[in-house]
Every structure is written in structure tokens, then in C-alpha cells.
FIDORO-505099 format. One record per residue: residue in three letters; chain; x negated, y negated, z negated of N, C-alpha, C in turn. Coordinates in Angstrom, 3 decimals. Each point is the difference from the previous one (the first is absolute). Layout:
<sites>
  type  mol       nc1       nc2       nc3      cac1      cac2      cac3       cc1       cc2       cc3
   Ala    A         X         Y         Z         X         Y         Z         X         Y         Z
...
</sites>
This chain:
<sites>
  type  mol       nc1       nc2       nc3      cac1      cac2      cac3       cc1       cc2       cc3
   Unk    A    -2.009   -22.004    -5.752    -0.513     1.319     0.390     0.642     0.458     1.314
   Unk    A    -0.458     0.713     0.696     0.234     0.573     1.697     0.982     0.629    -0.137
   Unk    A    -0.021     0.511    -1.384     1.141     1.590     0.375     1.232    -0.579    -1.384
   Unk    A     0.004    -0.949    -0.430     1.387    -0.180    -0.821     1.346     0.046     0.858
   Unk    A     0.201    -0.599     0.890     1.179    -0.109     0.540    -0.099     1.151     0.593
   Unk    A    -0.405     1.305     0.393    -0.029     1.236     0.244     0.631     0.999    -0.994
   Unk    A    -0.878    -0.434    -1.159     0.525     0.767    -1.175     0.950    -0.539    -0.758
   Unk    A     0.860    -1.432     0.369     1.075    -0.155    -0.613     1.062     0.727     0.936
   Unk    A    -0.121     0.142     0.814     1.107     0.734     1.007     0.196     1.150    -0.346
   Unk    A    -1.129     0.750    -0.024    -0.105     1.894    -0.357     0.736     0.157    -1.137
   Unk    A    -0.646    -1.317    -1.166     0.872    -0.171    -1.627     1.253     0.138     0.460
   Unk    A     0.618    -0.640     0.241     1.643    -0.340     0.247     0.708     1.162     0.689
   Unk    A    -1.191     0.566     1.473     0.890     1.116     0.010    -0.012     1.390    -0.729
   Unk    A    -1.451    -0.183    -0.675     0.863     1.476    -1.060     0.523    -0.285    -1.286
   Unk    A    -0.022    -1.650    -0.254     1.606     0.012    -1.177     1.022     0.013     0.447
   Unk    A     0.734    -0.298     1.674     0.692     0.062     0.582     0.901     1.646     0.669
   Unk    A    -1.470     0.896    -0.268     0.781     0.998     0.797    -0.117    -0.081     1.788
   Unk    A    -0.638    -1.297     0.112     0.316     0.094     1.932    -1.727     0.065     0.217
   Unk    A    -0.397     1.068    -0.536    -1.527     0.413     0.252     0.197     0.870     0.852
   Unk    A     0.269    -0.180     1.101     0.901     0.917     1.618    -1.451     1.098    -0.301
   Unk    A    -1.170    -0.196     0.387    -1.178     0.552     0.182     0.345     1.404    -0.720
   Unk    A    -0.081    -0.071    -1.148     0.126     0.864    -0.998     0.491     1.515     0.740
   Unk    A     0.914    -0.130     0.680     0.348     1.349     0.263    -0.346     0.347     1.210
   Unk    A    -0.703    -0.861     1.201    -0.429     0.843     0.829    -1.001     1.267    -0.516
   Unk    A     0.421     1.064     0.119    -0.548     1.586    -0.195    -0.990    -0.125     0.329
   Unk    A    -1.376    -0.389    -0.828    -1.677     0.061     0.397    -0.236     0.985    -0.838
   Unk    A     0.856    -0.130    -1.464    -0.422     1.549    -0.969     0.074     1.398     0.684
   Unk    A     0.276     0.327     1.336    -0.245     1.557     0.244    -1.127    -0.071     0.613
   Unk    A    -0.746    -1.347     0.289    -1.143     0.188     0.607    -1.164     0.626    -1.093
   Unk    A     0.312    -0.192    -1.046    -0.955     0.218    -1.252    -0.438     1.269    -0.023
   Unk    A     0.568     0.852     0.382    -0.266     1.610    -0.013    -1.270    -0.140     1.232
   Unk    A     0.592    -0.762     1.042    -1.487     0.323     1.076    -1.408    -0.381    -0.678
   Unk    A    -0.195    -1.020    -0.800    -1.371    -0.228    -1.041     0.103     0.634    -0.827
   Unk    A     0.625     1.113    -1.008     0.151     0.765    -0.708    -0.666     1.023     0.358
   Unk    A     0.065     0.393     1.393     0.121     1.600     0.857    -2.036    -0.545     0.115
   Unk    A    -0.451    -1.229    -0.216    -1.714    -0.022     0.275    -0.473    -0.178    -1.418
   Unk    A     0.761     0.125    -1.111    -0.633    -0.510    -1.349     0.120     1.609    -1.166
   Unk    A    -1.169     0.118    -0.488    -0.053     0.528    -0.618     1.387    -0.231    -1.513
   Unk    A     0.610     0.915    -0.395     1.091     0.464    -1.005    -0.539    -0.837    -1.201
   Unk    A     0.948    -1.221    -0.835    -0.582    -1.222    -0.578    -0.949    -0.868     0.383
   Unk    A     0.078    -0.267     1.156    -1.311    -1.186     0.548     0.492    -0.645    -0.450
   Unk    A    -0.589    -1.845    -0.060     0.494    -0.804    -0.313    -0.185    -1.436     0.900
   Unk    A     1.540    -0.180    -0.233     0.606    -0.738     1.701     0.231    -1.581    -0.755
   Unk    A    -0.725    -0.798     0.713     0.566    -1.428    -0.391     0.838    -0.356     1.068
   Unk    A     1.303    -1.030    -0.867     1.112    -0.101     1.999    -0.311    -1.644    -0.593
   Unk    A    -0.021    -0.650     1.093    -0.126    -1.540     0.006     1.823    -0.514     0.030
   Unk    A     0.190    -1.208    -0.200     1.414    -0.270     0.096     1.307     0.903    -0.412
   Unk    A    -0.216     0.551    -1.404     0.763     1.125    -0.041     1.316    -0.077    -0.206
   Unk    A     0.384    -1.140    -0.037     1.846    -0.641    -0.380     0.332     0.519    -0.728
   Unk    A     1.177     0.846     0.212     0.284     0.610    -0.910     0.258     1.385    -0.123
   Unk    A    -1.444     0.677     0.426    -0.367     1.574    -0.234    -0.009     1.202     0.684
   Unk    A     0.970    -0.471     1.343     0.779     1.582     0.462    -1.284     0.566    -0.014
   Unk    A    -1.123    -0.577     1.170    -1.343     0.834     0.171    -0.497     0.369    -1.049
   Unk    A    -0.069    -0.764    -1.314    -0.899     0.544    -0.960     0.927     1.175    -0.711
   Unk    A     1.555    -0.197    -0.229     0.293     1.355    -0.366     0.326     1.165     0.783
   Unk    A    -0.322    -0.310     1.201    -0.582     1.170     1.200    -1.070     0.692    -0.653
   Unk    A    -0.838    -0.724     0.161    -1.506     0.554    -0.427    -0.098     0.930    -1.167
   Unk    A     0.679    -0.605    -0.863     0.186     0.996    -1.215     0.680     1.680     0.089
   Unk    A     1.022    -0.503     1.215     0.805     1.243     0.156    -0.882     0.920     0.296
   Unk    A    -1.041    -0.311     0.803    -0.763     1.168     0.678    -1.143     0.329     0.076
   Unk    A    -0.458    -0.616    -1.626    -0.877     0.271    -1.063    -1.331    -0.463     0.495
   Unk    A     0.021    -2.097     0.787    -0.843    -0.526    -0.418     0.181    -1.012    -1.298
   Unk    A    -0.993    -0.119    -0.001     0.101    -1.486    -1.827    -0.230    -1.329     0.900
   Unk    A     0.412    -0.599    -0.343     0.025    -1.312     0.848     0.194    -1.586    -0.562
   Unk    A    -0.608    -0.580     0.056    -0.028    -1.662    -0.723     1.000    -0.731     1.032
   Unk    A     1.151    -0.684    -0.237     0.284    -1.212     1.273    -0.157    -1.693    -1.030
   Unk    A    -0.789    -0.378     1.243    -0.285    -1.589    -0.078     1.060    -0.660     0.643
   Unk    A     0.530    -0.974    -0.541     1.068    -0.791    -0.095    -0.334    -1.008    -0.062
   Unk    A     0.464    -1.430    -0.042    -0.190    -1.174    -0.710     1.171    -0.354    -0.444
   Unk    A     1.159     0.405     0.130     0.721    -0.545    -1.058     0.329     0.491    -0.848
   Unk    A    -0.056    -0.523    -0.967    -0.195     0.717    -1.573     1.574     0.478    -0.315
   Unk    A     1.195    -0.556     0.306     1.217     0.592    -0.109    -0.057     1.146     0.285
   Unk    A    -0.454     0.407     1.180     0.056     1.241     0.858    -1.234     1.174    -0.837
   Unk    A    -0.826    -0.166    -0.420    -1.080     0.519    -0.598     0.765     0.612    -1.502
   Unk    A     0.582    -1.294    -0.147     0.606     0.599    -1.833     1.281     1.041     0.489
   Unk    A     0.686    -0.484     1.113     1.342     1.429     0.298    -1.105     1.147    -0.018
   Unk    A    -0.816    -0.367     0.668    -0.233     1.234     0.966    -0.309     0.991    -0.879
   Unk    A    -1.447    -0.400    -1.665    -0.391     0.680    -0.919     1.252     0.271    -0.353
   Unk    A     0.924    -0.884    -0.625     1.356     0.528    -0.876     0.637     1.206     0.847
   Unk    A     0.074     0.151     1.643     0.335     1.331     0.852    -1.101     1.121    -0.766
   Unk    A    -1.295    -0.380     0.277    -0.929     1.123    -0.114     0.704     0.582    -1.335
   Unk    A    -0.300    -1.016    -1.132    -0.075     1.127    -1.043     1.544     0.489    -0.333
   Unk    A     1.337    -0.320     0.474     1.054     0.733     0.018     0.056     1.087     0.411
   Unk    A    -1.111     0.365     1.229    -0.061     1.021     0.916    -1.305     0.704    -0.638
   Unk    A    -0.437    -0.270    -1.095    -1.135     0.996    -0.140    -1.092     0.173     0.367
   Unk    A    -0.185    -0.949     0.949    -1.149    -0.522     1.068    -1.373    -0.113    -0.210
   Unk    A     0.115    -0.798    -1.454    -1.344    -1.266    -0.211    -1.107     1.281     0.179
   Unk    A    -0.192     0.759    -0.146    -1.367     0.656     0.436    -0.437     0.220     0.903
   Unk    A     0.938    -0.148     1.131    -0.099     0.378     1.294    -0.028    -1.643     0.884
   Unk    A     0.596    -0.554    -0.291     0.535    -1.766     0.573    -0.035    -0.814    -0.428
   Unk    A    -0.195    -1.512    -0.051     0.253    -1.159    -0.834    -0.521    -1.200     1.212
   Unk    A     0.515    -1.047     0.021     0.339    -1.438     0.200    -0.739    -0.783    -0.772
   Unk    A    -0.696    -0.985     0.833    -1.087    -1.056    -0.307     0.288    -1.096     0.867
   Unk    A    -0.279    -1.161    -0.514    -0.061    -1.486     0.325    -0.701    -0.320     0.244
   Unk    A    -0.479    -0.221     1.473    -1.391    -0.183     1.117     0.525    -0.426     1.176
   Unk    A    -0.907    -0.785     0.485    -0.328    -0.117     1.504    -0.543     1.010     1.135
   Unk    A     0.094     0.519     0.589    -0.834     0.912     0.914    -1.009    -0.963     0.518
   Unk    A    -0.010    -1.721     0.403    -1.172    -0.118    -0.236    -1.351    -0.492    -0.968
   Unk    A     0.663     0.710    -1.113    -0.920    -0.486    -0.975     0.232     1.591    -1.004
   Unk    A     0.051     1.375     0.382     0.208     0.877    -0.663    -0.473    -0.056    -1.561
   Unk    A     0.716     0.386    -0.964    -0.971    -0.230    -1.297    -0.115     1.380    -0.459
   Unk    A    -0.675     0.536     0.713    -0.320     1.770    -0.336    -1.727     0.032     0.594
   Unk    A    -0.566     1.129    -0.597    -1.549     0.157     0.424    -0.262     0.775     1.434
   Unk    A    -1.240    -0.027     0.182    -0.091     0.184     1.443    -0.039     1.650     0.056
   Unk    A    -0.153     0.382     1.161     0.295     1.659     0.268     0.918     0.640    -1.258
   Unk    A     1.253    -0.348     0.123     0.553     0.564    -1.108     1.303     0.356     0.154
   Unk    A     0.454     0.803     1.618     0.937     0.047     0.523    -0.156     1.148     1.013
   Unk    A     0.446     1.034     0.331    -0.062     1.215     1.154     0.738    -0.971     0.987
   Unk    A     1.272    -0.700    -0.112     0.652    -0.583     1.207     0.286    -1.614    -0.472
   Unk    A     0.586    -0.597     1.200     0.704    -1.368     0.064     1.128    -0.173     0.612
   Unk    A     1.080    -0.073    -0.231     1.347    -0.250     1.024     0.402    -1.025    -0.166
   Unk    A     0.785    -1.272     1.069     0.633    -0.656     0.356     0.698     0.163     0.834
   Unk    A     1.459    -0.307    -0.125     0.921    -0.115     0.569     0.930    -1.353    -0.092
   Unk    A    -0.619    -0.598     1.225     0.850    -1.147     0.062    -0.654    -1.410    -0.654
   Unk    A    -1.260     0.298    -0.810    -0.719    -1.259    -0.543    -0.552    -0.660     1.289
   Unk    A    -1.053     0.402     0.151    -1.006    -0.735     0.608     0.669    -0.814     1.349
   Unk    A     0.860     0.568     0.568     0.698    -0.850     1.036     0.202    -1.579    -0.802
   Unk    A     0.272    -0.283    -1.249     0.582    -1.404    -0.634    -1.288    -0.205    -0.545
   Unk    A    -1.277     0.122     0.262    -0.837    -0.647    -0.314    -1.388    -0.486     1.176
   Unk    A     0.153    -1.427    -0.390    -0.473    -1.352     1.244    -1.662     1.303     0.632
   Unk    A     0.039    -0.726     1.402    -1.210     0.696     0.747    -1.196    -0.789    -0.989
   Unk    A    -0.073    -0.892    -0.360    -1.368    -0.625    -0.032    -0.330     1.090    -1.809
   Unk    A     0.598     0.808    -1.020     0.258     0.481    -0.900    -0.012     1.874     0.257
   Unk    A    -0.522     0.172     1.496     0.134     1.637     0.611    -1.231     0.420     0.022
   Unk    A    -1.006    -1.022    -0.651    -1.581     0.944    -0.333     0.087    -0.111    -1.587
   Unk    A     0.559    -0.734    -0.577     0.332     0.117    -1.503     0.608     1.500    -0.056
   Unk    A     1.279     0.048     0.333     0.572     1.064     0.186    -0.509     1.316     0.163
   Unk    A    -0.171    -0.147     1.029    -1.726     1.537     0.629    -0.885     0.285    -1.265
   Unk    A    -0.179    -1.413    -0.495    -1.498     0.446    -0.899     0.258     0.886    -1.407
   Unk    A     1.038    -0.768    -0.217     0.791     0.887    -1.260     0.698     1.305     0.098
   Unk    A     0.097     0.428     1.237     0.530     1.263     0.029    -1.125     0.936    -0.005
   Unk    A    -0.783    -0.156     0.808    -1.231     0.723     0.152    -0.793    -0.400    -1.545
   Unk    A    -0.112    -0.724    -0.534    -0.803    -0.187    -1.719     0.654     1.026    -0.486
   Unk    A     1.720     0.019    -0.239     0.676     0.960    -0.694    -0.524     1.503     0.305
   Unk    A    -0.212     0.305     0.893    -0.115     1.536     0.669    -1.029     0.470    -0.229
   Unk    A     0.395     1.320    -0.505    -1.345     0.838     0.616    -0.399     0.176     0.895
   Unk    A    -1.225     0.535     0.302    -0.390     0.075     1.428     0.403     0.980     0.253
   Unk    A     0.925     0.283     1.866     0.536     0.558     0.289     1.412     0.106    -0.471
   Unk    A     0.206    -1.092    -0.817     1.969    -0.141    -0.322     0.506    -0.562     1.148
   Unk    A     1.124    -0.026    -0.202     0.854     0.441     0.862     1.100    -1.556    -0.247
   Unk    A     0.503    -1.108     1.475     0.334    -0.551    -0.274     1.640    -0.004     0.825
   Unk    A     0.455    -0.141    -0.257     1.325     0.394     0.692     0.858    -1.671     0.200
   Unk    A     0.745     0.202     1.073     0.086    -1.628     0.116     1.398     0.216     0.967
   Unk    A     1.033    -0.747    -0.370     1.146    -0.293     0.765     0.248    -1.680     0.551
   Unk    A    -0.331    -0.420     1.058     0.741    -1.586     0.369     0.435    -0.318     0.792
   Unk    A     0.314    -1.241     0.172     1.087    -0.182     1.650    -0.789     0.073     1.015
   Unk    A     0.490     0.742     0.946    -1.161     0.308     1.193     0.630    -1.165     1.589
   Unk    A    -0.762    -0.651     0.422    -0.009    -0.847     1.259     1.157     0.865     0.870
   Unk    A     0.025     0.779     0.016     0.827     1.126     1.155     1.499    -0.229    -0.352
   Unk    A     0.461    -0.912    -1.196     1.098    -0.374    -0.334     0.602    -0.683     0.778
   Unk    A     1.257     0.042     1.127     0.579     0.145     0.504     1.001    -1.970    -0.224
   Unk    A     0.305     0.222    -1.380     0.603    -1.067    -0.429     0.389    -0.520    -1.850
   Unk    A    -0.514    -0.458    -0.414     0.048     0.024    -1.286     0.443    -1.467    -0.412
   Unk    A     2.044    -0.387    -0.224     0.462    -0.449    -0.337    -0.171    -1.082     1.367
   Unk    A     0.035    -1.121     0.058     0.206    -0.451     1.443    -1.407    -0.477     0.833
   Unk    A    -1.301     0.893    -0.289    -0.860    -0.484     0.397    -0.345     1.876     0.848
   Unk    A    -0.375    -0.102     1.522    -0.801     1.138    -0.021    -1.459     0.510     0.190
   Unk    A    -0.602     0.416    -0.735    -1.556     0.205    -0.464    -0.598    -0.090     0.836
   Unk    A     0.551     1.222     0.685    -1.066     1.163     1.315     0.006    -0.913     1.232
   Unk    A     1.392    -1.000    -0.191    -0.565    -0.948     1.721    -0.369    -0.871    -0.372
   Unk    A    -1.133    -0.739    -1.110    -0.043    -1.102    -1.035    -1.136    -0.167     0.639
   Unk    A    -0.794    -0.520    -0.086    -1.724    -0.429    -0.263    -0.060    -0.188    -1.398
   Unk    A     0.388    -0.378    -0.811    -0.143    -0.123    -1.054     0.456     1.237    -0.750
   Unk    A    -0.704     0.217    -1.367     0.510     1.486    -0.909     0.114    -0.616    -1.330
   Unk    A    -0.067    -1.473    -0.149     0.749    -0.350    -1.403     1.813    -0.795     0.182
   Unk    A     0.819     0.267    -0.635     1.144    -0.193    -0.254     0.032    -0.580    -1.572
   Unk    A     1.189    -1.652    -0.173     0.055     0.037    -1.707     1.476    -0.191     0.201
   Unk    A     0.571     0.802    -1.003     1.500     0.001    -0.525     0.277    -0.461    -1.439
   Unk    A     0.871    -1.112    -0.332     0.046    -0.374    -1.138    -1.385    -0.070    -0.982
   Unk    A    -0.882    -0.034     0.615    -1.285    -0.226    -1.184    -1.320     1.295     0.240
   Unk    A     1.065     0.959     0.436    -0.702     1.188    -0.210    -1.020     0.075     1.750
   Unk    A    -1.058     0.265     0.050    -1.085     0.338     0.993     0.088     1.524     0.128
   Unk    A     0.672     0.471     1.591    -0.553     1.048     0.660    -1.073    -0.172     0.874
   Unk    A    -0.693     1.393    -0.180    -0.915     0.175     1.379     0.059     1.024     0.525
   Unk    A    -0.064     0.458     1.074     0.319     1.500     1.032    -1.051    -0.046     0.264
   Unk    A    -0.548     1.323     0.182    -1.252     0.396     0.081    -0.460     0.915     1.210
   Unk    A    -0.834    -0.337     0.877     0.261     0.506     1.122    -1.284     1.510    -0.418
   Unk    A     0.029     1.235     0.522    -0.947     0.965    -0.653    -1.479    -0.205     0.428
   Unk    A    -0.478    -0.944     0.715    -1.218    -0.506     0.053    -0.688    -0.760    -0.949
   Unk    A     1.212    -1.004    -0.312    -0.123    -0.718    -1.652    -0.066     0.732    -0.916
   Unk    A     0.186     1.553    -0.294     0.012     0.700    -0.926    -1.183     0.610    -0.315
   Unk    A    -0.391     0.229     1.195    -1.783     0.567     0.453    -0.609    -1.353    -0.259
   Unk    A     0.208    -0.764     0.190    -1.482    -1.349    -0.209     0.008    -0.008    -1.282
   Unk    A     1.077    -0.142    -0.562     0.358    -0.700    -1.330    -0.918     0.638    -0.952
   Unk    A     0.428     1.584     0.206    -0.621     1.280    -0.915    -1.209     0.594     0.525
   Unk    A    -0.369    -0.282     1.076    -1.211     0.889     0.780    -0.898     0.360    -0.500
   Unk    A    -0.361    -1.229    -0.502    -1.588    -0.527    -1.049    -0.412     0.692    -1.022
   Unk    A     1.311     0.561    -0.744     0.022     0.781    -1.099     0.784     1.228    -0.201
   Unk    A     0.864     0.052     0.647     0.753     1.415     0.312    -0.411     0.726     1.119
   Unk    A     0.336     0.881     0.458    -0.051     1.032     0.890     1.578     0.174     0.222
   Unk    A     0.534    -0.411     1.195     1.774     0.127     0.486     0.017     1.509    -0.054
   Unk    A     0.626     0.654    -0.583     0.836     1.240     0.454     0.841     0.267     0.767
   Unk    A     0.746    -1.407    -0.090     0.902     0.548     0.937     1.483    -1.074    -0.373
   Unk    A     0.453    -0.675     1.156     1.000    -1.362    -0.045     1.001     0.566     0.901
   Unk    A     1.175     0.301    -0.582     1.531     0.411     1.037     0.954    -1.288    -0.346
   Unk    A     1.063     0.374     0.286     1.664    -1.162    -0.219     0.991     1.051    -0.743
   Unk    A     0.358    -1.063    -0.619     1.215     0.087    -0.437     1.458    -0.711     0.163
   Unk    A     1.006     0.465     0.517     1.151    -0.715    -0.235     1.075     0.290    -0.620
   Unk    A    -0.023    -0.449    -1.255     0.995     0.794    -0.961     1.376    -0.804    -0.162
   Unk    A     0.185    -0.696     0.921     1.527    -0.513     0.383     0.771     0.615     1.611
   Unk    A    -1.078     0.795     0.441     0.704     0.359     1.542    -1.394    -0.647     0.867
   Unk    A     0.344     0.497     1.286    -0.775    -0.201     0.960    -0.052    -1.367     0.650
   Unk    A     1.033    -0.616    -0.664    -0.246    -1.582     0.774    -0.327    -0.803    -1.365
   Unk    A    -0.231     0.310    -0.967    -0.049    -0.515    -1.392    -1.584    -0.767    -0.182
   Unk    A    -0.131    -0.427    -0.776    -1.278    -0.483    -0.645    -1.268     1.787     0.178
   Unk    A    -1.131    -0.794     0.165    -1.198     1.141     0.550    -0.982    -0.432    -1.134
   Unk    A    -0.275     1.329    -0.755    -1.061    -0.055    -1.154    -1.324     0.159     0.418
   Unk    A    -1.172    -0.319    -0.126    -1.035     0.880     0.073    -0.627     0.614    -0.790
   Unk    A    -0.077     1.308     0.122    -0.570     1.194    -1.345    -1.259     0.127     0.354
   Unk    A    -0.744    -0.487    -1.022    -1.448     0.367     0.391    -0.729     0.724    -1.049
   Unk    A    -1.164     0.842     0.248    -0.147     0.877    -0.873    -1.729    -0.120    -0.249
   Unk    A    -0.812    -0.654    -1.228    -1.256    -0.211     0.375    -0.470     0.612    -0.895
   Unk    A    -1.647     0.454    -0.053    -0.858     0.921    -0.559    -1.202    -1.136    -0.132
   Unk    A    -0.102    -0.705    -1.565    -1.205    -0.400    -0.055    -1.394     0.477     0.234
   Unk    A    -0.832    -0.828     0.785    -1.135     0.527     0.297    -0.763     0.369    -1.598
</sites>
């Protein structure tokens, strides 16, 4: 399979603890899709590890599903929910984002943070198609990934690259330049609106936040 040696790495680092990702601060972004969703919408997050975003969401009274694939992380995550009182509001499922196993229009929003960058270009209309199936029309897809404008990411640098794929130990990045963000989604979203993020400092790794409105 394409993506095992991907997902044995991710395995190891959140039995390990060196899931670095984890704490770059994307959960205060959650309030900005909060501030366009009606009070209990309901938010699917793709790649949800292990939760911060989804128990964001809860804080500020959306209900929210996160898709996972590893089932370790899925069983903490319920065993978090229902310690915390949650399960009505949150819960953790064992899925692919590209193969969602939920029905179609059955979602106000979509967030990713940090998936779709680790998944192969030739697998980014799979991707597209399932986000937009999930949504209602006019949901709302919210999207964080490595953006081309990256400066330097570990000893390779992006932005003076020709190339926008990078592989480290197994795992596949891609930086995304905001034109790629518009082609990718054009067809079926409506862009709202694509800024940066750098949540390590100004010379740090460059996110791209993009914000789409299914047609």
C-alpha cells in the first residue's frame, strides 16, 4: 500500500510522544470557522490525531466528528471524550479522508490541518471529491498546509526549489503554492479567501490557510 510506511511513522510517533506537530497552535484558529457557523453546526476535521481541534470545537459549542486512521488514537481519543463529558457533542472514527465513511451533505464544515499536505498528488481529486460529497452546499471547508513560500524545511528549501514534493523517513510532504489551492478546489469550491501562517516565527515553516465555500 502507498501510505503504510507513512502511517507506520505517524504510529510510532504518537506512541513515542515525538508527534512535534501536535502542538503547533492551529486550535485558536478554530474560533475563526466558528465566528461563520451557525451555534452546534456540525464540523468534520480530517486527520484528527489526537483532538486538540476537535476539543476546541466543542469548547465553543460546535459538535464535531474527527477522522483518524489509527485506531489507537481513535480509542484514547473516545476514552478523552467520555471522561470529559463530551460524547454528545464529539467522538473519533476510523477512516480515511479518502474514502470518508459518512453520507453525503451531512456536514455545515470540513477542517484539515496538516493532512492533505502527506497525501500523494495523483490521490488530490480523490481527496476534493470527498470533501465536497461530505458537505452541504455552501459548507464551509477550512484547510491548513505547507505553503511553497517556505523558506526552509529541515535541509531542503521549498520556495527556491522547482520542485514542491520533499520525503523524510517515509513520510511525503507537499508545499502548496496558493495557485495550487485555486486549481485544486476551483471546480467545486468558491476560494474565500487563502492567507499564511507562521506559527514558529517569521523565518519558520509557512502554512497556507485557506478558506473554501462549496459551490
Amino acid at each position: 500500500m502507498a501510505y503504510e510506511e507513512q502511517n507506520r511513522f505517524f504510529a510510532q510517533a504518537y506512541r513515542t510522544g515525538t508527534d512535534s506537530w501536535t502542538n503547533i497552535p492551529f486550535a485558536r484558529r478554530a474560533a475563526e470557522l466558528a465566528e461563520r457557523l451557525p451555534k452546534g453546526a456540525l464540523v468534520l476535521d480530517l486527520g484528527s490525531g489526537r483532538g486538540a481541534l476537535l476539543f476546541e470545537y466543542a469548547h465553543i459549542g460546535l459538535r464535531a466528528i474527527g477522522l483518524e486512521n489509527n485506531p489507537d488514537l481513535v480509542k484514547r481519543g473516545n476514552n478523552e471524550v467520555l471522561a470529559k463529558g463530551l460524547e454528545k457533542n464529539i467522538r473519533f472514527m476510523d477512516g480515511s479522508a479518502l474514502d470518508i465513511p459518512l453520507a453525503d451533505t451531512s456536514f455545515d464544515a470540513v477542517s484539515d490541518i496538516g493532512l492533505m499536505q502527506h497525501i500523494r498528488p495523483e490521490d488530490y481529486a480523490q481527496y476534493v471529491s470527498e470533501i465536497a460529497r461530505v458537505l452541504k452546499p455552501g459548507g464551509l471547508a477550512f484547510l491548513a498546509v505547507l505553503s511553497k513560500d517556505t523558506p526552509k524545511y529541515f535541509a531542503w528549501h521549498p520556495r527556491k526549489d522547482e520542485l514542491s514534493d520533499y520525503i523524510k523517513e517515509g513520510v511525503h510532504y507537499h508545499f502548496f503554492s496558493d495557485e495550487e489551492i485555486k486549481s485544486l478546489f476551483g471546480t467545486a469550491f468558491d476560494i474565500q479567501e487563502i492567507d499564511h501562517d507562521k506559527p514558529h516565527g517569521p523565518k519558520g515553516t509557512v502554512y497556507a490557510i485557506a478558506l473554501l465555500k462549496k459551490k
